[in-house]
N, C-alpha and C positions, 0 to 999 in steps of 0.2 A: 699664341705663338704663331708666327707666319715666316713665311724663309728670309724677310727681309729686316722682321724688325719680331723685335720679343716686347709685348703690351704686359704693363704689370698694373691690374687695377685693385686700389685699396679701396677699404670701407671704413664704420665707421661700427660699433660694435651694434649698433641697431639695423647697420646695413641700409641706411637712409640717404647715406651721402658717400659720394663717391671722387675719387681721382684714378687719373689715367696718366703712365708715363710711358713714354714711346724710346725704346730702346733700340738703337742701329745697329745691326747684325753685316753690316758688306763692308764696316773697317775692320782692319786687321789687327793693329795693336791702338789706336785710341778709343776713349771712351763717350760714345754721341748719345746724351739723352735728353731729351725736353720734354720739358711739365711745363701745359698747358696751362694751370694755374686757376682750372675751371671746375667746379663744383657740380656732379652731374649726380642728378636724381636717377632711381634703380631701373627708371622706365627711360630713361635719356642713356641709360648705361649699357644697356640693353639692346636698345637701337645703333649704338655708336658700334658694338661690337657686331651685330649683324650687318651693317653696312661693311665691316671691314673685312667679315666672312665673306660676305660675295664679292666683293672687289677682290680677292685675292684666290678664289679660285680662277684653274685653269680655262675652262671655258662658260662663258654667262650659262647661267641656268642649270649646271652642272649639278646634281645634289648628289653624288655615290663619294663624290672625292672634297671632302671640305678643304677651304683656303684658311682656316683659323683652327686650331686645337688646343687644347688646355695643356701647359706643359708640368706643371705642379700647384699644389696650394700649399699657401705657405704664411704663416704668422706672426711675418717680418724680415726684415732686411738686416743681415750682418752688416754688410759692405759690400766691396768692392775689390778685385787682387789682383794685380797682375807681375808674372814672372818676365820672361822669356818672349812670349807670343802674347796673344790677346788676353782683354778681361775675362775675370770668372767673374760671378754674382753670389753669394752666397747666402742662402735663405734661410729660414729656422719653418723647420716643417712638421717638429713634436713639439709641445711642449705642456711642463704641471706646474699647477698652480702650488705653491709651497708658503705664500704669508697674503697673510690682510690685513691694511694700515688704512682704516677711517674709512674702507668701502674701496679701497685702491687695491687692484689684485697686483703680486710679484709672482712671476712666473720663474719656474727653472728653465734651461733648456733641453731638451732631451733627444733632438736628432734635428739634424743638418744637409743642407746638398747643395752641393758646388756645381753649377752649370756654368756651361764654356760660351762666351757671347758670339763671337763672328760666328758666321756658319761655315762648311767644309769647303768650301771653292774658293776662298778667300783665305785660309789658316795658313799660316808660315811656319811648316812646324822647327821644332828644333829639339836638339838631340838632350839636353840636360834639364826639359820643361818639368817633365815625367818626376822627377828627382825632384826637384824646388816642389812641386804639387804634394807629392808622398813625403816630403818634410813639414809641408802648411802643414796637412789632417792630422801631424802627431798631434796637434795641440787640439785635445777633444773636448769638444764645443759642448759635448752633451757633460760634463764631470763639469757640476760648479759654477757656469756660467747664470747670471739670472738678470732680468730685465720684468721694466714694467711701462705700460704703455699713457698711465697717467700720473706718475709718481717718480721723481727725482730719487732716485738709488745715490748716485753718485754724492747728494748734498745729505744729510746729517736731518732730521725731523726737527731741530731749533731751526735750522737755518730755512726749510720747506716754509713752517709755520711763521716764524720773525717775515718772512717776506711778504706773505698772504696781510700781514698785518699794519703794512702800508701806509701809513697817511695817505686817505684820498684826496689831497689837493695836491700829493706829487704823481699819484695814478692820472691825473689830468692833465697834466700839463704833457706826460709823457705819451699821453695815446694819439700819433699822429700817422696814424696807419689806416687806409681805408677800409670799410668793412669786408670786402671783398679778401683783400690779403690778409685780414687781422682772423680770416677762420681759421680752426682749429677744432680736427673731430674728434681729439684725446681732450679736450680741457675738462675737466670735473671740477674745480675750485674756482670760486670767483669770489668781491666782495662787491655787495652792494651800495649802491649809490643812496645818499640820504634823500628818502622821500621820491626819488625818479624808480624810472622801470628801467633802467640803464645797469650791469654790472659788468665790474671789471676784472680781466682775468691775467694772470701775470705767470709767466713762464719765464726760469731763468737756465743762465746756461751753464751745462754740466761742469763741474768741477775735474778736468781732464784728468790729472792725476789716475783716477780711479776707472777711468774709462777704456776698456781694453779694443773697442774697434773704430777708436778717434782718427787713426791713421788708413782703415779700411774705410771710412766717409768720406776721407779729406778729398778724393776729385769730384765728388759730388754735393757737395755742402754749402755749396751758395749757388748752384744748377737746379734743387731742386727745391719744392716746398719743405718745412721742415716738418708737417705732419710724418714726411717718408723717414725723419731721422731717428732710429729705434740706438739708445745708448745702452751697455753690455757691460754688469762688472762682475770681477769673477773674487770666488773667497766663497762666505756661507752665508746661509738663511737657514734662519730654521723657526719655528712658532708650535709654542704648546699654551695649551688650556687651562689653567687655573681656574677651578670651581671653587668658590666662596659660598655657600649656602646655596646655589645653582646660578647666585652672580657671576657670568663669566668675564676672567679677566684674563687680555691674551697677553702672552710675555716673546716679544720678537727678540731674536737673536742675527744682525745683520751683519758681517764681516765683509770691508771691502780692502781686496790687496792691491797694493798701488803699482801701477803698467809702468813707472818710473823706475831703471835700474832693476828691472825684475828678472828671476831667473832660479837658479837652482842651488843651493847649500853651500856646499863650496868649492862653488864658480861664482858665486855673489856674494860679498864681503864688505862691510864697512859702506865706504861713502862713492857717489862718483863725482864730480866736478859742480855738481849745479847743486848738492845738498840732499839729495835724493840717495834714499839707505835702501839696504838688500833687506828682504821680508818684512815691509813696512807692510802694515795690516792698522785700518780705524775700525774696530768694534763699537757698537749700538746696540745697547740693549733697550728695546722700545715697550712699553708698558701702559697699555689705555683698556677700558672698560668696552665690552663689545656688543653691550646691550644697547648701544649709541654709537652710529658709525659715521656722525658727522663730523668734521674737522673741528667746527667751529661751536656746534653744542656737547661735544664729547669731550671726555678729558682721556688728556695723554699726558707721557714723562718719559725724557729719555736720559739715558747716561751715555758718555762715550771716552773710549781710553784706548790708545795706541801702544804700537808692540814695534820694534824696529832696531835694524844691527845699529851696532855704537859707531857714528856720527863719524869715524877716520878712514883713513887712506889704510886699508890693513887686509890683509890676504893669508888664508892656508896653504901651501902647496900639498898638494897630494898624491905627488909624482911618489913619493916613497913608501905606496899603501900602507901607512901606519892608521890606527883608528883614531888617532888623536894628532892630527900632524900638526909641527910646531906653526906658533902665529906671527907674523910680521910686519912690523910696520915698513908699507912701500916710500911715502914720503915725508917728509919734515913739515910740521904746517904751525910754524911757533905762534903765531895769528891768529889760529884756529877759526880759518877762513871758510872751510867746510859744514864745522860746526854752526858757525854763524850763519852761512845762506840753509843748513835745516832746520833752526831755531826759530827764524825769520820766515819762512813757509808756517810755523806753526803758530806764531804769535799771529799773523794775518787769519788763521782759519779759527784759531781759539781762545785767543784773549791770552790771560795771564790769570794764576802763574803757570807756569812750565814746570812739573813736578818729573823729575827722572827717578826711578826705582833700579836700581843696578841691581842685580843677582847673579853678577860672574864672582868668583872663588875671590879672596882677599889674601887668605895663607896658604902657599904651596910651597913645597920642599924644590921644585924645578918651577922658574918663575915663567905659565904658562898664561892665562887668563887673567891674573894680575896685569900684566901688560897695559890691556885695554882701559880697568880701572887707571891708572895711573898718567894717563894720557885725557882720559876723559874728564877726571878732576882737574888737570891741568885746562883744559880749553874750558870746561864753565867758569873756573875761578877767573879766567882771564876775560870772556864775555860780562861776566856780572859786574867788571870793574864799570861799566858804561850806562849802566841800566839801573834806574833810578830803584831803593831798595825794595820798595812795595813792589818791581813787579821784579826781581829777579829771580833768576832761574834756580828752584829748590834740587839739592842733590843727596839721595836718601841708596847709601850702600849698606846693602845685607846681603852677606854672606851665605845664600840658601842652604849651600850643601853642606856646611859644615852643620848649623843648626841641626841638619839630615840624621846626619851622624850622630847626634848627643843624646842621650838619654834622657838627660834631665830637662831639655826643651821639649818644649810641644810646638810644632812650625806654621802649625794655623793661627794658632794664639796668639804668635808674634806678627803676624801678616794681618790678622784680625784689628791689630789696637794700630799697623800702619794705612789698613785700609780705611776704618774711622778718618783718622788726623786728614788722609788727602781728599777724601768723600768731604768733611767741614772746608776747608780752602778750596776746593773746585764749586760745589755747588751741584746742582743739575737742572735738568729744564721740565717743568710743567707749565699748561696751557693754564691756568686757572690759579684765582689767588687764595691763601690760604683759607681751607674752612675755617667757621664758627667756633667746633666743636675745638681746637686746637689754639685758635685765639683765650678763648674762655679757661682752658686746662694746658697751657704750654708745655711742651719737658722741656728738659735741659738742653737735651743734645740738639734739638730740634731750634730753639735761639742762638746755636756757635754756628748754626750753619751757613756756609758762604754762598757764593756767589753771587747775581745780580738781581734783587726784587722791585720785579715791575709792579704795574698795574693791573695787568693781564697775567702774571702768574712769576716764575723765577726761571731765570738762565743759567747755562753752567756759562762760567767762564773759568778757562784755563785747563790743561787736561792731563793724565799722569799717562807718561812714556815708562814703560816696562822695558826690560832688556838683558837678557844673558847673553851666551855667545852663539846660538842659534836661535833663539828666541823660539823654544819649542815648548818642553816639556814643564823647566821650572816658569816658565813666562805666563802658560797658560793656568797652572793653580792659582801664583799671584796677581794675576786677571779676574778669577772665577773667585778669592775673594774680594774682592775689593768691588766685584756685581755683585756679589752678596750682601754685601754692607749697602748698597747702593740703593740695590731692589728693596731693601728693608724702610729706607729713607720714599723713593717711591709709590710701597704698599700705605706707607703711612699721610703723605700728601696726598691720596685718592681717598683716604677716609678709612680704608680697607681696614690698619689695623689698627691700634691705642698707643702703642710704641713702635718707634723705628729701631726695630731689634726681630733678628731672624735667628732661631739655633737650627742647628742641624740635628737630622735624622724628624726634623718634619718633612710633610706631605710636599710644599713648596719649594723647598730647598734640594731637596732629592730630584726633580722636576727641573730646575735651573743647574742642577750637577749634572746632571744626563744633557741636558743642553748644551750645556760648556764642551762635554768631553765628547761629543759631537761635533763641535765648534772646530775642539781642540786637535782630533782624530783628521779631521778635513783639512785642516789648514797644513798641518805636518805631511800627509800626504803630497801636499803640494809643492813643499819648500822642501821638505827632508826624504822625502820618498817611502814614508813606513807612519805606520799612525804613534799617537805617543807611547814612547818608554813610562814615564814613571805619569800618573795617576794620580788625583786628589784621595783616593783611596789608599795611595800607598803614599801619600804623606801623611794620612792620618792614620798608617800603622792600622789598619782594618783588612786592607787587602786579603782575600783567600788566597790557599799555597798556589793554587794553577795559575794566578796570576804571575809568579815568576818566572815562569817558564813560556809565558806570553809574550812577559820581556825580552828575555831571551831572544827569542824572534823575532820580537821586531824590530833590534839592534842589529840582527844578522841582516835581516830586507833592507833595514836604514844603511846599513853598510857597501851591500853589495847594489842597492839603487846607486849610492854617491859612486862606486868606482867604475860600473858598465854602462848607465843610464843614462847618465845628468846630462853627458855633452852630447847626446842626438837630445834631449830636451830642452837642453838651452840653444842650441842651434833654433829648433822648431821657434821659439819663443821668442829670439830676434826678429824671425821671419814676420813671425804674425803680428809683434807689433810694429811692426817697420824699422826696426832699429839698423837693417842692414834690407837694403834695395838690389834684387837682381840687374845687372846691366852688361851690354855688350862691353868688352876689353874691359871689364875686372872683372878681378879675381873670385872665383865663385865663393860662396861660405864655407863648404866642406874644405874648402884650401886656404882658409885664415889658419893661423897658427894659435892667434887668443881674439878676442870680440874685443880685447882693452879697450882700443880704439874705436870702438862703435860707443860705448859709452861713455866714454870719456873724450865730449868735443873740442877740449882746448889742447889736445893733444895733436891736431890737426889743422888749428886756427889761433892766433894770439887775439885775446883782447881787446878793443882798441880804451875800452874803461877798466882804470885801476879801481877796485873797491876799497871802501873807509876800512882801517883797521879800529876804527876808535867807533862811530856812528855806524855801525855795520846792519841796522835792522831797515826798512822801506821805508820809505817819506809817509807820514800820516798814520802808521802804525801806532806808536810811543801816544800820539794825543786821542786815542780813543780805548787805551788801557783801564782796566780791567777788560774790558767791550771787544770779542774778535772786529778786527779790520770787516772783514768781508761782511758781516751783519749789520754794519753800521749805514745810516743814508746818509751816502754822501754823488759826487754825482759822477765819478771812477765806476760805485756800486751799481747806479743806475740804467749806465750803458750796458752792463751784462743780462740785464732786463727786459724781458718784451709784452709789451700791455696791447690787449687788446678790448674792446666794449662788446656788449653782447647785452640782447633785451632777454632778461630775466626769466622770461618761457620760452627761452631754446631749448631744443632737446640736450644739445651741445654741454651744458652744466647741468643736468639731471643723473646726480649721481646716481640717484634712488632706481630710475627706470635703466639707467647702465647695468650696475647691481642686481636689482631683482627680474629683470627683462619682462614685466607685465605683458608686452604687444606680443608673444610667442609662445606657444606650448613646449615647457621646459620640464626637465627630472631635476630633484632634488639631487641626485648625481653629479649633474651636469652643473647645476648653479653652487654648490656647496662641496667642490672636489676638492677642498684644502688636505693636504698632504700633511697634518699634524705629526707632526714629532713625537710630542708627548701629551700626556691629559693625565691629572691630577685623578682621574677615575683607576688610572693602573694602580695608582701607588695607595689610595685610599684605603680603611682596611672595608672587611669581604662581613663580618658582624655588625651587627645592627647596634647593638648595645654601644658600641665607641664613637665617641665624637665625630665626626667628620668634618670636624675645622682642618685645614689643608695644614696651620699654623701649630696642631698640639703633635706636642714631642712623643716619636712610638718607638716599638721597639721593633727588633729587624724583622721578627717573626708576626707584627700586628700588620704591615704594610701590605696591600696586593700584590705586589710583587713576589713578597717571600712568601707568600700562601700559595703561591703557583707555582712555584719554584722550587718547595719544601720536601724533600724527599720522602719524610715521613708523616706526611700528611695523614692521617688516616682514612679520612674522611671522602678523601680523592681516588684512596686506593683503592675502596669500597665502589667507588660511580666507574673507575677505570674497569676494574674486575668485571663487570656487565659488560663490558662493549670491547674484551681483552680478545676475544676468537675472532673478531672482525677487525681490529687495529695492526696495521705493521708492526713488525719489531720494535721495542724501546731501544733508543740510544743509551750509549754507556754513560757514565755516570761523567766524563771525561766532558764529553762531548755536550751535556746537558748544562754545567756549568761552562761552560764557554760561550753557550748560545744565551745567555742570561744577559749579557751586554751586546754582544753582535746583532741582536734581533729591537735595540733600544730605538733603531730609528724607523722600523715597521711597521704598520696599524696591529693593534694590539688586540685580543680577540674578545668577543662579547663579555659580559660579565658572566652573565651564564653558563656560559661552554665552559666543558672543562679541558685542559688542556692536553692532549694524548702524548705530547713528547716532553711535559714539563718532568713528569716522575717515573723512573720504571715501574710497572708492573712486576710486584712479589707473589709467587705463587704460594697459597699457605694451606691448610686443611680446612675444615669445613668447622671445627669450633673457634679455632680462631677467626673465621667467619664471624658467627654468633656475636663474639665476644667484643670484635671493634663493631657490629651492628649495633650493639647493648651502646656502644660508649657515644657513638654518632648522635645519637635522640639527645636534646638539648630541653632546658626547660625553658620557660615562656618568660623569665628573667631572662637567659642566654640571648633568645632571641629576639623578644620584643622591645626587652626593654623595662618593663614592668610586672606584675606578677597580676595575675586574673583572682578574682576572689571568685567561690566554689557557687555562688547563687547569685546571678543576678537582681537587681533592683526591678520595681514594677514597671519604674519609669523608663528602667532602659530596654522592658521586654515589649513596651508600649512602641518604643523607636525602632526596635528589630521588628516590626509586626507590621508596619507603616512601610517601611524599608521590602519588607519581603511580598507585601500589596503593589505595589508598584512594578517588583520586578516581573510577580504575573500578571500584569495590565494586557497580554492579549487574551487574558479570558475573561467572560461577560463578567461585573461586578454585580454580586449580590449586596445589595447599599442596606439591608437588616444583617449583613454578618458581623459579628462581635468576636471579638479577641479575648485572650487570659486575662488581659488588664481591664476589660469589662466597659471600655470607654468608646465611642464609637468614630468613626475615622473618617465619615462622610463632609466634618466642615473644614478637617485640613487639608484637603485636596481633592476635586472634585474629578472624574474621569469619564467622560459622557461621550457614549456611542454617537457617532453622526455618519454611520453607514447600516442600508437596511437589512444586511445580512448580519446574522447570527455569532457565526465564527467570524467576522471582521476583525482585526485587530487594530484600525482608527478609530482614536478616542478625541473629541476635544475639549481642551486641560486651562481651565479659568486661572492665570497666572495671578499671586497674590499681588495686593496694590502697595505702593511702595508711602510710607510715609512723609510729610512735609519736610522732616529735618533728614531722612536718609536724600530726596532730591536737593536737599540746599549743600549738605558733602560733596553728594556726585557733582555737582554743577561747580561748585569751588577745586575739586580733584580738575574736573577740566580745564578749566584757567590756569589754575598752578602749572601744568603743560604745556600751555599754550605762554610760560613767562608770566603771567598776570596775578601774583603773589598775596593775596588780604593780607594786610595788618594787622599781627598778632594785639592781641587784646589781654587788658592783663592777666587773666585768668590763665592765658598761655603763658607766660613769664613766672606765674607761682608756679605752674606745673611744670616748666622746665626746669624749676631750680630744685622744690623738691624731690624730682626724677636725678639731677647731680647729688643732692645730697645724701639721698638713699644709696646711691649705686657706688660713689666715690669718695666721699668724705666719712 
């Protein structure tokens, strides 16, 4: 920082490579920056900033008073803002790390600082700056926002991976950029060129929709390199652990909310003019093996399903504080012209079909939420009239709440055999084509399944739109199944499992239920101002009684957020994403009466093109059906592309050295700080004896969770009792189950430890002491697993004997001692002093010699690694069919 200009110099995560952008501080309201465009090593970085030190103090030679000072460090760039008076800058100054996809870290954000650019002798101030500023920072940057510096958040992991997968004879023709401009210090993905030392690296451009600081770039975004452009979407992340025999498999959960028409419950309704719905949210549930973290040798699979208000012109008033205020449609639209430009956004980004799940009410006694239905069948019956049948748009009404109601339903069951049917017509995406084992033994359900099979693995094409009239609480179970059904189809294309079928109250699915209702808890915060009302728990009629009283609550906060809150949030919300521009002679925001008008642009400007009522979807959409628009090459697609060449030993694509940072003395803290959610270690059970497949059905009391949780643990009460004169007070019993889900997105505490606020402490007498001591002692069935016989074998005292030689190896060996087994133990492993003292404890140990056929293994294990596969031979082919025929026939 210097009084005339603010230096912002970035790096590169190795700190190798460097830019410098020079920021003008003596304008008052515009914004002056230039990128030199120059690439300076840490030692040219160095120099440039000491040169700018002494030139900028006061008198040559001067060393008490520097001309240069560090003004903050910061780990990106929001943007750029300006009210009233001059730019702010605003930087991201905390932040954690929360997911890992193929070696690419997602950060959350978790604090922020707004610096004022002009300096004080220049500022113009004005009197309603102060105001506009403390309306930006309602919107906090630290709740939800998340970025990644190598990884497209905004685009969908089919659409990341379909790109990467390029024809390189159109990566050639498109790389017409010098090397000089074509760097880039974030690129980790390239693909290589056949036979050359040449790789190509392609970066595409964010999918704005999703991007909440598009409009804080925009005066900077063709001024500067775009290594400086850091994109920001806000909604959730989250990732937990699934352990499979100690294979880990990570299961992401990415929600991005759409910065189109965004805002708050209801003050966001229905549609605005461009096709853009209120609480439009794409979920990705992403699922890859993480013992492989390469793009391109690792396998992945993702699913994705959207949630979003129903497609019309329709609004609550809620001037009449009722809790249910009636619904309205504002305009006529017999065309269903709205409907049309949303449908058309989706067939571009996801192919066909278009599967809508309705879950507003069907039968009311006062026709309230009906409405919506009845409008909404109306505009898809009249779009499908145009749309050849194979891709028209499917329309599937169920009636959640009454189902709620009935006794005789069970409402998972029915959402269970819907989430099947639309998981077969969509499809999903894995990188990899199908295994062996699955070719060789097919199931059934595994042959209906749809979507698109390549060469390189399967696509989803086409996506299921969820929908109530808030798209909260029923939106998100019938989400969380229809991922469960998905993840089941996923486990099973990775090999994971024999059927694509997951029940509940296993170890997995309890692990993807805490995920969701994490998911679900965040997103409602955002949109409805209280986390969810009703619960996968309390649609499956399991819930405990304190959970009603939960409810309770958080209809009252959802209530009293919608009537005090929402409009300084929705105000905030315009602000920041520019949907409303401070300016001299208008009207300020606090003095609009409604933002209609900010959203809605044809209310301000007539059209100068009428749209087709009849051909209403984009030019070139319709002929690359099933196939999303946007994934397809064509050369619309290709402009939004940028190729760049790079010789194969740049640091520049070394994921591996990004990732593990070998050149630096690093903590395992510092390189492996993921913020997990969950790990299949909580829920596992705490006995040795029970399976630990993540996959087998237990009961509530076999899980890790309800052993820590169990009031009447005995076993707990007994390790509690020892450590009871030095622990706090126990919590009430109240207070204990409510902290059982609130504590779900926490690190979870060791296995060992026992937990001091899981159970109260019962104080009891001293035989009853005795008596749960008596019951603790477990037998060797309990605990091991197996039962010990009363004498061991000669041969196993021979291996305990050998076993307990070794552990004393720092005392001299007597090479005439003999053991019970009478055998002597000098030719299986030899231990020979090579120091001339006595009590030394260096021995050196003749390692045995390995056989011809164990190195011709090891040497084929190596190959097989390295790609270079032997040809099974028959003797492999008997024994693989034997191995089926034993195990499954």
């Amino acid at each position: 920082m210097a009084f005339k200009r603010y230096f912002l110099v970035g790096s590169n995560p190795a700190e190798t490579k460097y830019r410098v952008l020079k920021i003008d501080r003596t304008e008052p309201k515009d914004l002056v920056i230039i990128d030199d465009k120059h690439v300076y090593t840490q030692q040219e970085v160095r120099e440039l900033l000491g040169r700018l030190d002494l030139g900028n103090r006061t008198k040559m030679g001067q060393k008490g008073s520097s001309g240069l000072s560090r003004a903050v460090s910061a780990f990106g760039i929001v943007g750029f803002v300006r009210f009233l008076e001059g730019y702010y800058i605003v930087l991201i100054t905390k932040r954690r790390k929360m997911a890992d996809i193929g070696g690419h870290a997602i950060y959350k954000i978790e604090d922020t600082n707004m610096i004022y650019i002009p300096n004080d002798s220049v500022r113009v101030s004005h009197p309603d700056e102060a105001r506009y500023l403390r309306i930006f920072q309602n919107v906090d940057l630290s709740s939800n926002f998340y970025f990644s510096y190598s990884y497209d958040l905004s685009h969908s992991l089919q659409y990341n991976l379909t790109v990467l997968r390029m024809p390189l004879e159109i990566l050639k023709t498109e790389t017409t950029q010098t090397r000089q401009e074509s760097f880039d210090i974030f690129e980790d993905e390239g693909l290589s060129t056949q036979g050359g030392s040449g790789v190509f690296g392609i970066c595409s451009k964010p999918y704005e929709k999703y991007v909440w600081n598009a409009k804080l770039l925009e005066a900077v975004r063709t001024a500067i390199h775009r290594d400086w452009l850091l994109y920001i979407i806000h909604g959730f992340c989250g990732q937990s652990k699934l352990l499979i025999y100690g294979r880990p498999i990570y299961v992401t959960l990415i929600a991005r909310r759409s910065s189109k028409f965004a805002g708050t419950r209801f003050l966001k309704r229905g549609s605005n003019c461009e096709g853009d719905v209120a609480n439009e949210v794409e979920t990705e549930q992403i699922l890859y093996d993480a013992s492989v973290m390469s793009f391109s040798a690792g396998s992945y699979s993702s699913y994705v399903q959207v949630r979003g208000s129903v497609p019309l012109y329709w609004s609550q008033d809620i001037s009449t504080m009722m809790p249910k205020p009636p619904i309205t449609l504002d305009q006529a639209d017999p065309y269903a012209h709205v409907a049309a430009l949303h449908f058309d956004q989706m067939l571009q980004r996801f192919g066909s079909p278009i599967i809508i799940l309705n879950l507003v009410k069907e039968r009311e006694k006062r026709k309230h939420e009906r409405i919506l239905s009845e409008e909404l069948v109306a505009a898809v019956t009249y779009l499908n009239q145009f749309l050849p049948p194979e891709h028209a748009i499917i329309y599937i009404p169920w009636d959640m709440a009454k189902y709620t109601k009935s006794k005789l339903c069970n409402v998972l069951d029915r959402l269970n055999v819907i989430a099947e049917s639309v998981v077969k017509k969509t499809g999903f995406f894995v990188n990899r084509p199908d295994s062996y084992c699955s070719i060789l033994r097919p199931d059934e359900k595994w042959n209906e399944l749809g979507g698109c099979v390549v060469s390189t693995g399967r696509l989803q094409t086409g996506v299921l739109r969820t929908n109530c009239v808030d798209c909260l609480d029923r939106t998100n179970t019938a989400q969380f199944m229809v991922g469960k059904c998905a993840l089941a189809y996923q486990l099973y294309s990775l090999g994971l499992i024999d059927k694509p079928n997951l029940q509940f109250d296993t170890d997995a699915v309890r692990l993807f239920e805490e995920l969701y209702e994490d998911h679900g808890d965040t997103l409602s915060l955002q949109y409805g101002g209280s986390q969810l009302v009703h619960r996968v728990k309390t649609y499956r009629k399991i819930a405990p009684w304190t959970q009603h009283s939960k409810d309770i609550m958080q209809t009252l906060s959802r209530y009293y957020s919608n009537a005090f809150s929402d409009a300084d949030r929705q105000d905030s919300i315009n602000l920041f994403l520019g949907v409303f521009k401070p300016a001299e002679g208008k009207p300020h925001l606090w003095e609009l009466p409604t933002d209609f008008y900010l959203h809605h642009k044809n209310t301000l400007s007539l059209s100068q093109t009428r749209p087709s009522y009849t051909y209403w979807w984009t030019t070139g959409v319709l002929k690359h059906l099933p196939l999303p628009f946007d994934e397809v090459t064509c050369a619309e697609n290709r402009r939004k592309l940028t190729v760049k060449k790079f010789h194969k030993y740049e640091e520049e694509i070394d994921i591996h050295n990004e990732f593990f940072r070998p050149y630096e003395l690093s903590s395992f803290d510092e390189t492996f700080c993921l913020a997990m959610t969950n790990s299949t270690r909580d829920f596992m059970p705490k006995n040795v004896g029970i399976d630990p497949s993540p996959f087998t059905v237990r009961k509530p009391d076999e899980t890790g969770k309800s052993v820590l949780a169990n009031k009447n643990n005995r076993e707990e009460a007994v390790l509690q009792r020892k450590t009871a004169a030095s622990a706090p007070p126990p919590p009430s019993e109240e207070a204990v189950s409510s902290s059982s889900e609130d504590d779900s997105g926490t690190d979870k505490e060791d296995e060992g430890a026992v937990s001091q606020r899981s159970t109260p402490v019962k104080v009891t007498d001293t035989g009853d002491n005795t008596k749960i001591t008596e019951n603790v002692v477990q037998s060797t069935k309990d605990v091991y697993g197996v039962n010990l016989s009363d004498i061991p074998s000669e041969d196993d005292l021979a291996i305990y004997a050998r076993f307990v030689q070794l552990g004393q190896s720092q005392h001299k060996q007597d090479k005439g001692q003999q053991f019970c087994s009478k055998r002597p133990l000098d030719k299986v492993i030899n231990l020979v002093p090579i120091s001339s003292f006595s009590q030394d404890n260096i021995y050196e140990v003749q390692p045995p010699r390995a056989d011809w056929k164990s190195i011709e293994i090891f040497h084929a294990h190596i190959q097989a690694g390295r790609g270079n596969m032997q040809p099974l031979g028959r003797d492999d082919f008997l024994m693989y069919r034997e191995y089926i025929r034993n195990r499954y026939m």
